[in-house]
N, C-alpha and C positions, 0 to 999 in steps of 0.2 A: 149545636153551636159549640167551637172548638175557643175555649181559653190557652191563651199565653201565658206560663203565671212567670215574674220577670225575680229574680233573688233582690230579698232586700235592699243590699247591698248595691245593686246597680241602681233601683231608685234614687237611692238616697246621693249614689253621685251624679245624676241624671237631674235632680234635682237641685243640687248646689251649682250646678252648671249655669241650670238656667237664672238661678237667682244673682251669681256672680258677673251671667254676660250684660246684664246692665247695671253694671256697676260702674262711675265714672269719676277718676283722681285727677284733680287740676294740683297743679302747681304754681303760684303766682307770687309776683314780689309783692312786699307788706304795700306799700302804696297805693296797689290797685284790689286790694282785699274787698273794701268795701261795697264797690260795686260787682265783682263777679259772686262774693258771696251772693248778694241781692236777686244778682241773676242765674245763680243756681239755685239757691229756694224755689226760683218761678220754673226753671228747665224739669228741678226734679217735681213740682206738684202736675205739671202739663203731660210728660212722658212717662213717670212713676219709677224714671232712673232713681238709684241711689248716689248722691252728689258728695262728694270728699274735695275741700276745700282746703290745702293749708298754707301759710303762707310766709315767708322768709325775707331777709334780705338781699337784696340783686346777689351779692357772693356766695351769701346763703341758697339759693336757688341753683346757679350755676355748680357747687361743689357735691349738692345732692344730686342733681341728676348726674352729672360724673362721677360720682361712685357709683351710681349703678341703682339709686332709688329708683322704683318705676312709678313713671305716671304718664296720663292720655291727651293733656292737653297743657303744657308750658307757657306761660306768660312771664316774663320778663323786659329786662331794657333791651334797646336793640343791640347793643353792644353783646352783652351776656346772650342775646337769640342768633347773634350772627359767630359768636363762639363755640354753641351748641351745633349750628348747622355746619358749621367745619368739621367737627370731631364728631359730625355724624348722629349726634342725639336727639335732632331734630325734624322736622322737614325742614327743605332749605328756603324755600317761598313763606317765610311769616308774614303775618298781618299787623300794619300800624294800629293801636286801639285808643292813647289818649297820651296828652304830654306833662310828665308830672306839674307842678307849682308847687312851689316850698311858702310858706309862710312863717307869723309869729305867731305865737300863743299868749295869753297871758290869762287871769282863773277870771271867771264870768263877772265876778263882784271888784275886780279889781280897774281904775281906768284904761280908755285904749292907749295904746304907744304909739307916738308920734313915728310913721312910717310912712310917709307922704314920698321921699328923697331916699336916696341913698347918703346925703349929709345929714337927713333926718334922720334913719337909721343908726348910722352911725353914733352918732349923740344918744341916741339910747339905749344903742347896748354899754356903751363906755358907763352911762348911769347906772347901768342894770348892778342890782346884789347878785346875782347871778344867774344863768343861762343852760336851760340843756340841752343838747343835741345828739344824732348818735353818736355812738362810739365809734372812729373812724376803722379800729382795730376788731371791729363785727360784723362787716362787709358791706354795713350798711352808705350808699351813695352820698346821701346828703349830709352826714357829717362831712364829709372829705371836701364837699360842692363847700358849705358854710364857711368852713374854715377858710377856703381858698378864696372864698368873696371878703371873710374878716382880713385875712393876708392884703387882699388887693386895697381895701379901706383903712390898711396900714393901725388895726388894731390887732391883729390876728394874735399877740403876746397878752393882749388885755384880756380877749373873749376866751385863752386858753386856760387862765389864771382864774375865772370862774364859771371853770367847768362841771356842772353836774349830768355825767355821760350817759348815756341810756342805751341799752340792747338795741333798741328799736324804736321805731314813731312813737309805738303804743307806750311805751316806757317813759318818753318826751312827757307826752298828755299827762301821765298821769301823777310824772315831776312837780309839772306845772299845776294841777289840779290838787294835790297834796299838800303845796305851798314850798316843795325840794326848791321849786326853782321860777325866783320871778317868771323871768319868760323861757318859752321853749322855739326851737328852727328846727322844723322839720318840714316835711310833707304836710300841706292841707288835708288831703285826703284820712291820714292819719291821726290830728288830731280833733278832726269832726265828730267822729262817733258821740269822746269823751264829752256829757252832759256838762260839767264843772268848768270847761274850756270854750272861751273864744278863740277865734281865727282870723287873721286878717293875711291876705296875699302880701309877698315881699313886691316891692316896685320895680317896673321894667328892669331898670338897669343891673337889678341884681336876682335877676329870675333864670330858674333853669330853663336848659332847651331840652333834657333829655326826654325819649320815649317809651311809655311799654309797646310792648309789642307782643304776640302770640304765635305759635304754633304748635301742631299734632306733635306728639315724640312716634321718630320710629319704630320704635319698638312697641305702640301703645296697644293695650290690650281690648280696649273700645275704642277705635279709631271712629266706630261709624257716630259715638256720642260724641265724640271731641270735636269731630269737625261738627257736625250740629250747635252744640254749643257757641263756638268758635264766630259762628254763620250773626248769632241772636249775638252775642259781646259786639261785632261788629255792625248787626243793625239800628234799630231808630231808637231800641229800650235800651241797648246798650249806652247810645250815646248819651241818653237822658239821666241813665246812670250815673256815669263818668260825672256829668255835669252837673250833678246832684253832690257828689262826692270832692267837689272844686279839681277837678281835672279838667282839662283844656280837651278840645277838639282837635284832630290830626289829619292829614288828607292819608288813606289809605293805599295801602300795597295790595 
């Protein structure tokens, strides 16, 4: 019996090989964190993929993978996935997955706020000691969305004047959880996590339409896990997800 004996050396990249081809980097806006996080815990315990999760705002998403971050599997707004698929960073065919909802916060021990109307709204951010949101200057959407709904309600001077601005949702929550900031407007999804925090939806009339949305990156290094993944976000756990995380249901591309 004739042995092959192979140098260390090629082992050992023979073996990083294999350990790196299932490895798999999603990208996603902060909004939709908590359910893909959910759903890569289950993808990586089922497959034994290694699952990298991180997550930004819609501009923050967009400017990373245009510099040249690499990752396999992109979620964002449709906006931000149909910018991508222009300049080529994406496939062009994305998948609708769920449609934000913004809400209010205010800390678990504190009363609810009268948000029945948009006149009810109104009336109670004009009360509020003060409000956080993101920072419209972080890329994050839903500052920009709030503020242009406070504009349309013709407080938009009032709710700027008590401003406690935050990086991000997660920053919102934890304004508002801390006591930074009577209530916070951000994404649902976003301030669910934070134990310290209730959630209430804003009312029809002042509720987002925008959507996430997903696709492969061209370039993706595990294409064959992204689309997998990609397949389960869009099936029945995903939806249950979403709607676990107060995101709304979307009819699909």
């Amino acid at each position: 019996m004739y042995r092959i004996l192979l140098p260390a050396s090629l082992i050992l990249v023979a073996g990083c090989l294999c350990a790196s081809a299932k490895d798999l980097k999603i990208l996603t806006g902060a909004g939709m964190s908590m359910p893909v996080r959910q759903m890569a815990d289950q993808y990586a315990a089922r497959t034994g993929a290694k699952v990298d999760v991180v997550s930004d705002t819609a501009g923050g998403v967009q400017k990373r993978v245009e510099s040249g971050e690499k990752f396999d599997l992109v979620i964002a707004t449709t906006t931000v996935m149909d910018n991508l698929a222009k300049s080529g960073k994406v496939t062009g065919a994305h998948s609708n997955l769920a449609r934000m909802v913004a809400g209010i916060g205010a800390r678990k021990d504190a009363p609810k706020p009268d948000i029945a109307s948009a006149e009810a709204v109104k009336a109670t951010l004009l009360a509020a000691r003060n409000i956080s949101y993101v920072d419209p200057a972080s890329g994050g959407i839903t500052g920009v969305f709030f503020l242009s709904q406070a504009d349309r309600l013709g407080i938009g001077n009032d709710v700027r004047a008590k401003a406690v601005l935050a990086k991000n949702g997660t920053g919102v929550a934890a304004a508002v959880a801390d006591g930074s900031a009577q209530y916070g407007v951000t994404l649902v999804s976003e301030m669910l996590p934070n134990r310290l925090v209730a959630v209430w939806p804003l009312p029809d009339g002042l509720q987002m339409t925008t959507i996430y949305a997903a696709a492969v990156a061209t370039d993706a290094h595990n294409a064959m896990d992204a689309a997998a993944m990609l397949e389960d976000l869009r099936g029945p756990k995903g939806r249950d997800a979403n709607l676990k995380a107060g995101l709304q249901p979307v009819s699909q591309q």
